[in-house]
C-alpha positions as CSV (number, residue, x, y, z in Angstrom):
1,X,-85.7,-85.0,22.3
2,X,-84.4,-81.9,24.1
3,X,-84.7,-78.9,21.2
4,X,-81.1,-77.9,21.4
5,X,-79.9,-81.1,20.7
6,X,-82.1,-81.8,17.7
7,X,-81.1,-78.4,16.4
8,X,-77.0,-80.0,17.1
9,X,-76.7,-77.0,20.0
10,X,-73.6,-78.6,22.4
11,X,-71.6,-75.9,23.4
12,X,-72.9,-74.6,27.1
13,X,-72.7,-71.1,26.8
14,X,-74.6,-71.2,23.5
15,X,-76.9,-73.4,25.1
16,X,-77.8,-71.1,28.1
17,X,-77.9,-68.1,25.6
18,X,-80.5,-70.6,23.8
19,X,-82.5,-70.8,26.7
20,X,-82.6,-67.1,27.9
21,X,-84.2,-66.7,24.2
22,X,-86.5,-68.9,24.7
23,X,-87.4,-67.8,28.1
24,X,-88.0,-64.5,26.4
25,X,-90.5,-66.0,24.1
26,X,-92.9,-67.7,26.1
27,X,-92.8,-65.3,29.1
28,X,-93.7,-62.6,26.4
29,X,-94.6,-63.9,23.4
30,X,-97.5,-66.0,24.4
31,X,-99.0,-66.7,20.6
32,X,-95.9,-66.2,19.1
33,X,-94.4,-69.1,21.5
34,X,-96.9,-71.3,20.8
35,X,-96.9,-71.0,17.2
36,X,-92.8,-71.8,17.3
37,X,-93.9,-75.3,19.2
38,X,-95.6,-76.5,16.5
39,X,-92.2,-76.4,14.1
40,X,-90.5,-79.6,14.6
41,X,-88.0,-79.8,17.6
42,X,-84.9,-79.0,15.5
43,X,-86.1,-75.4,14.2
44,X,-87.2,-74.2,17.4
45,X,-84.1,-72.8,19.0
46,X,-83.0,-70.7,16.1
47,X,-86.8,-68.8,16.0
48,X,-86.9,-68.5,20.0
49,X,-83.1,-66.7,18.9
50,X,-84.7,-64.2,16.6
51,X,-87.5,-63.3,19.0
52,X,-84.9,-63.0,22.1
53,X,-83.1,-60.8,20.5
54,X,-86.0,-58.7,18.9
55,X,-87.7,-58.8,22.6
56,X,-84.5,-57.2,24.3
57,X,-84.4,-54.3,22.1
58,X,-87.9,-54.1,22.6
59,X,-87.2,-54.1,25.8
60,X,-84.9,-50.9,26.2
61,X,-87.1,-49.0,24.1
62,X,-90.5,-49.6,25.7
63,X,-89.1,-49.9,29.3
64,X,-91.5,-47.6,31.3
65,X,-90.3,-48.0,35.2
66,X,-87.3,-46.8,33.8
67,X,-85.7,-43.6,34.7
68,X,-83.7,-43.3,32.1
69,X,-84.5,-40.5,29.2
70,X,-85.0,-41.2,25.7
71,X,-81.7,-40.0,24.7
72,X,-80.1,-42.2,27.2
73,X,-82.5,-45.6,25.6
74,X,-80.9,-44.5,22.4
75,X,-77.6,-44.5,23.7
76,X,-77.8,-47.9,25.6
77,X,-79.8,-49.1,22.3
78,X,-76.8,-47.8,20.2
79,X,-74.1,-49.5,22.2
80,X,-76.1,-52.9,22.7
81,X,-77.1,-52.9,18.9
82,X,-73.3,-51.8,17.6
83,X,-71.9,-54.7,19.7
84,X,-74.4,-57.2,18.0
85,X,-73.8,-56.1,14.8
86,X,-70.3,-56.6,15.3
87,X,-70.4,-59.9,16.8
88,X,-72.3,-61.2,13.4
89,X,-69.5,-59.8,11.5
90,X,-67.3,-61.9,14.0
91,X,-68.8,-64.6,14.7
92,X,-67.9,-64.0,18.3
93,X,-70.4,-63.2,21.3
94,X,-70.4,-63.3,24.9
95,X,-73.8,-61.7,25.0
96,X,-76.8,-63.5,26.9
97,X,-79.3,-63.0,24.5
98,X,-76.7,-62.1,21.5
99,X,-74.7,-65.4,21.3
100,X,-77.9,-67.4,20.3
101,X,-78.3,-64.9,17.6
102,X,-75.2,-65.1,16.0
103,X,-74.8,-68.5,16.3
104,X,-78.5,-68.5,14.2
105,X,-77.5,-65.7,11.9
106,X,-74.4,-67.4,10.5
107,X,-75.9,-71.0,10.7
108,X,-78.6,-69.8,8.3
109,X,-76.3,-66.7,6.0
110,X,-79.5,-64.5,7.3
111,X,-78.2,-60.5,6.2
112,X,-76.8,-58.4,8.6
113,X,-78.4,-55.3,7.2
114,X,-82.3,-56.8,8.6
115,X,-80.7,-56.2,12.1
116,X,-79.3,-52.9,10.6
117,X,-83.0,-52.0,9.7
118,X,-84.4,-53.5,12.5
119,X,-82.7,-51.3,15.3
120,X,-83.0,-48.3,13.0
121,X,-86.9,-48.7,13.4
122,X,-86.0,-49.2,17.8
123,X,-84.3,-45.9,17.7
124,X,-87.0,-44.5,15.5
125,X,-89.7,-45.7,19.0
126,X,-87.4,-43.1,21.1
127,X,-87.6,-39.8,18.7
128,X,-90.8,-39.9,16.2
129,X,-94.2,-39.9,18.1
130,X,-96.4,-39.9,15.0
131,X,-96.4,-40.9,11.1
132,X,-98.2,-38.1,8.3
133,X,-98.3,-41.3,5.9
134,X,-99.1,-44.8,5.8
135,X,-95.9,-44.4,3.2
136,X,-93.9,-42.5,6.6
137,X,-95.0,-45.2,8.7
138,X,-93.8,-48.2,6.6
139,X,-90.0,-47.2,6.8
140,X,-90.7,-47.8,10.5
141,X,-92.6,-50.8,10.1
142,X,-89.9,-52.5,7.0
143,X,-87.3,-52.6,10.0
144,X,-89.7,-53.4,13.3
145,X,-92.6,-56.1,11.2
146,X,-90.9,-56.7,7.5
147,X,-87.3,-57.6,8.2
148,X,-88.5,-60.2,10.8
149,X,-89.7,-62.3,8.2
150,X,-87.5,-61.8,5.9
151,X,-85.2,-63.2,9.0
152,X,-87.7,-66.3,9.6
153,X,-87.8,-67.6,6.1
154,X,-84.5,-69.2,6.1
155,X,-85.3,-71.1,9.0
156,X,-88.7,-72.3,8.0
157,X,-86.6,-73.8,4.8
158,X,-87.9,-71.8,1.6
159,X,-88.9,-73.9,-1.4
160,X,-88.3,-70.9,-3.9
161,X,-87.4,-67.0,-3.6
162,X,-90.8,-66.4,-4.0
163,X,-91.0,-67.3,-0.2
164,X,-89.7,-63.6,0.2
165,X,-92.2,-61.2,-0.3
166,X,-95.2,-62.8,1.3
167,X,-93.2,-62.9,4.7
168,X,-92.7,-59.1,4.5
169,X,-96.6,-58.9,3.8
170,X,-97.5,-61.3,6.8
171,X,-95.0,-59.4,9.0
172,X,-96.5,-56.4,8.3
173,X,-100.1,-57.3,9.0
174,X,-98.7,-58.5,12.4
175,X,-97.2,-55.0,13.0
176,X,-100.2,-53.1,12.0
177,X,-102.9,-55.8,14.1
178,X,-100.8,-54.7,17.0
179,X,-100.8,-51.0,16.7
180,X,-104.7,-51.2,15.8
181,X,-105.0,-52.9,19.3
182,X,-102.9,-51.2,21.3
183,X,-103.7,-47.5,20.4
184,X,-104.3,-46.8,23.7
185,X,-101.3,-47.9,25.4
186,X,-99.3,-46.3,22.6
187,X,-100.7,-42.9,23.6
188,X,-99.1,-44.2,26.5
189,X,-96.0,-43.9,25.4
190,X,-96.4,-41.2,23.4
191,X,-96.7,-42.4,20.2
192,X,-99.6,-42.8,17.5
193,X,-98.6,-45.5,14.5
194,X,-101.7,-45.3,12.7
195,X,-101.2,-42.0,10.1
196,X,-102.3,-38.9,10.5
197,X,-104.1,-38.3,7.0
198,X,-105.9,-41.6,6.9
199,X,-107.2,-40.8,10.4
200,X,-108.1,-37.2,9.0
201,X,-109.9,-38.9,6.2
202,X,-112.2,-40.2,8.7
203,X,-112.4,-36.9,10.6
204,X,-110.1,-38.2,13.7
205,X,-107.5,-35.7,14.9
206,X,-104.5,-36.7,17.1
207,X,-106.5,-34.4,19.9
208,X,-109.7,-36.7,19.7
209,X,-107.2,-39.9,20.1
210,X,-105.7,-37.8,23.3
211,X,-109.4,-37.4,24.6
212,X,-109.6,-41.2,24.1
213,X,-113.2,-41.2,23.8
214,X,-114.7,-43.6,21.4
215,X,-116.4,-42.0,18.8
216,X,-118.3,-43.1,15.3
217,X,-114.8,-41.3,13.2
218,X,-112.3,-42.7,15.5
219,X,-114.6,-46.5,14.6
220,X,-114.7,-45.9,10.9
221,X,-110.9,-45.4,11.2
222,X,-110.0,-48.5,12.7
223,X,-112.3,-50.4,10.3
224,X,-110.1,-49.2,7.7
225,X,-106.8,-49.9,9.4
226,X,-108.4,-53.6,10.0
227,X,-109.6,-54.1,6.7
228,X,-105.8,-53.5,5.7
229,X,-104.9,-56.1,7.9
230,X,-107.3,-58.6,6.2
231,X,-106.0,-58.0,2.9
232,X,-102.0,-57.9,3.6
233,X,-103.4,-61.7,5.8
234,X,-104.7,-63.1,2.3
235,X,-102.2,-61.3,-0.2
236,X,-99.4,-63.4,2.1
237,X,-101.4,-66.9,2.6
238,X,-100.1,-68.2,-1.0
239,X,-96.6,-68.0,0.1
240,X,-97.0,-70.4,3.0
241,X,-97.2,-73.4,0.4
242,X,-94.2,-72.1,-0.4
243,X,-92.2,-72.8,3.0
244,X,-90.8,-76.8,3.4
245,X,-94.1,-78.7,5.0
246,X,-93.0,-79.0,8.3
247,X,-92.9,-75.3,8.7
248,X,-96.6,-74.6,7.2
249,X,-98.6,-75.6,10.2
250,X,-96.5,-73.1,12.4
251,X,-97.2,-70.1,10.0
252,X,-100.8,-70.7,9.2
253,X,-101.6,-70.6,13.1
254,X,-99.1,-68.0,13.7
255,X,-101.2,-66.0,11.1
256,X,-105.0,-67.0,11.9
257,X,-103.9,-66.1,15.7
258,X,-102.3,-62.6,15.5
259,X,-104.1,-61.1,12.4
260,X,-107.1,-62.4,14.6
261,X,-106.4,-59.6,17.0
262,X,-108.5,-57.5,15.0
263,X,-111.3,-59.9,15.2
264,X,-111.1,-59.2,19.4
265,X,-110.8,-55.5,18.5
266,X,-114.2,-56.0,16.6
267,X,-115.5,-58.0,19.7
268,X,-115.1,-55.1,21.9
269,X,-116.4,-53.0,20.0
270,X,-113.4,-51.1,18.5
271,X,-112.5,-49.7,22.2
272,X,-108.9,-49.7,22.4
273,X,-109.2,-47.0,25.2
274,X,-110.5,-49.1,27.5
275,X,-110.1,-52.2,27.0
276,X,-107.3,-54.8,25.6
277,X,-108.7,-57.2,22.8
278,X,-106.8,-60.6,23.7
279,X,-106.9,-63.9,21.8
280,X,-108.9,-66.3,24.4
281,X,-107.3,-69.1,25.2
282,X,-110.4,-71.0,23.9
283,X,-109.4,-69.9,20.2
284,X,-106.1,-70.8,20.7
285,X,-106.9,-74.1,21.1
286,X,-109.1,-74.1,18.4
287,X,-106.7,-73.4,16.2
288,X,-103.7,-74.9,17.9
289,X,-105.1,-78.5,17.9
290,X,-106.0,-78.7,14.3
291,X,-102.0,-77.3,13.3
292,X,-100.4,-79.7,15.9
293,X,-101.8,-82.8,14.1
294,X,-100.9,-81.4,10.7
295,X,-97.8,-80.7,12.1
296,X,-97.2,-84.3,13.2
297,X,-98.4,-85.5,10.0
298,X,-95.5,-83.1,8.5
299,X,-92.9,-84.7,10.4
């Protein structure tokens, strides 16, 4: 059965605004994507909603044919993000991506205030370029990693509160296997998420990360970061058990597949500078196989 009409989607401009989410998703959300197709039809939609609208925002920050400034991100980000928030209070949305998310957001009494958080941490891409603590960096990460899921659980069907807190954790992890991998094309933009004095404990400045030369400090700084990855991975695993059955298989691949980045950073030898760790396709299937027949046996 078509997703949209498992999830009971019928009106046509929700529908298309549906489908522009999910377009999102698997043109850039490759493991995240195929994670989602492993929750049963009905539950797919509202997820490929959340991501749409995370991957817009994304989108306006991290935009770098652009011509416009950072100030003028911020102000398309602002008016964008003001009209969503209204719409939620509305219920009322004529935006492409936007419509999908409201229609989700109110289906599923998901707080407005994570989409607060969440485009306080976009705007926070376009004027703060580094983080002095791992406490600094985390009011970044709450909005960008945390809130998203905090926004998921509802969909994945919570069997208690508990459910909560390990989806911050997992969230986070994902946030933090990213920025461990894409250090390099950070510096890119201008911006360096892993924090200054745990780098410093290592004897890494922000000018040797400029240099980008790989170097025995800058590798014994990553191992830390990735051994934080690893930990925040099994502190969340309990609360998996804790999401309705049919949503498990979904989250446990979604979590061996991202917070496996840092396995392919390991794999090349920690060099972020010059080269992009990816999950292979090979491992995807490895892990994607096993979770789809679980998954059937779910349903």
């Amino acid at each position: 059965m078509n997703e949209l009409d498992a999830a009971g989607i019928t009106d046509p401009v929700l529908r298309a605004s549906y489908e522009e989410c999910k377009r999102l998703n698997s043109l850039h959300g490759k493991t995240y994507y195929l994670a989602t197709l492993l929750l049963p039809a009905h539950k797919r939609p509202f997820v490929h909603a959340l991501y749409g609208f995370a991957r817009y925002a994304d989108e306006i920050v991290d935009d770098l044919a652009s011509t416009l400034s950072d100030q003028e991100k911020a102000a398309h980000l602002k008016t964008w993000g003001d009209s969503v928030l209204a719409s939620i209070s509305t219920g009322i949305s004529t935006d492409h991506v936007g419509a999908a998310l409201i229609d989700t957001v109110r289906r599923f009494n998901i707080p407005q205030q994570h989409f607060v958080d969440f485009l306080h941490s976009m705007t926070m891409d376009l004027t703060v370029g580094t983080y002095k603590t791992y406490e600094d960096l985390m009011e970044y990460v709450y909005g960008s990693a945390a809130v998203i899921g905090l926004q998921m659980v509802p969909i994945l069907g919570p069997l208690s509160d508990e459910a909560y807190e390990p989806a911050k954790k997992l969230g986070i992890a994902f946030q933090l296997a990213n920025f461990i991998r894409d250090v390099g094309e950070d510096l890119d933009r201008g911006r360096i998420y892993l924090p200054l004095d745990e780098l410093a404990q290592f004897g890494v400045s922000k000018e040797m990360l400029l240099k980008r030369k790989l170097t025995p400090e800058i590798i014994a700084a990553l191992k830390f970061q990735i051994e934080r990855v690893r930990q925040l991975q099994k502190q969340a695993e309990p609360g998996i058990a804790l999401l309705e059955e049919s949503s498990r298989p979904c989250i446990s691949a979604a979590s061996t597949l991202y917070c496996g980045i840092v396995d392919e950073v390991e794999r090349i030898g920690y060099d972020v500078f010059n080269k992009r760790a990816k999950t292979s396709t090979a491992r995807r299937i490895r892990v994607a196989l096993p979770a789809f027949i679980r998954a059937i046996s779910a349903r």
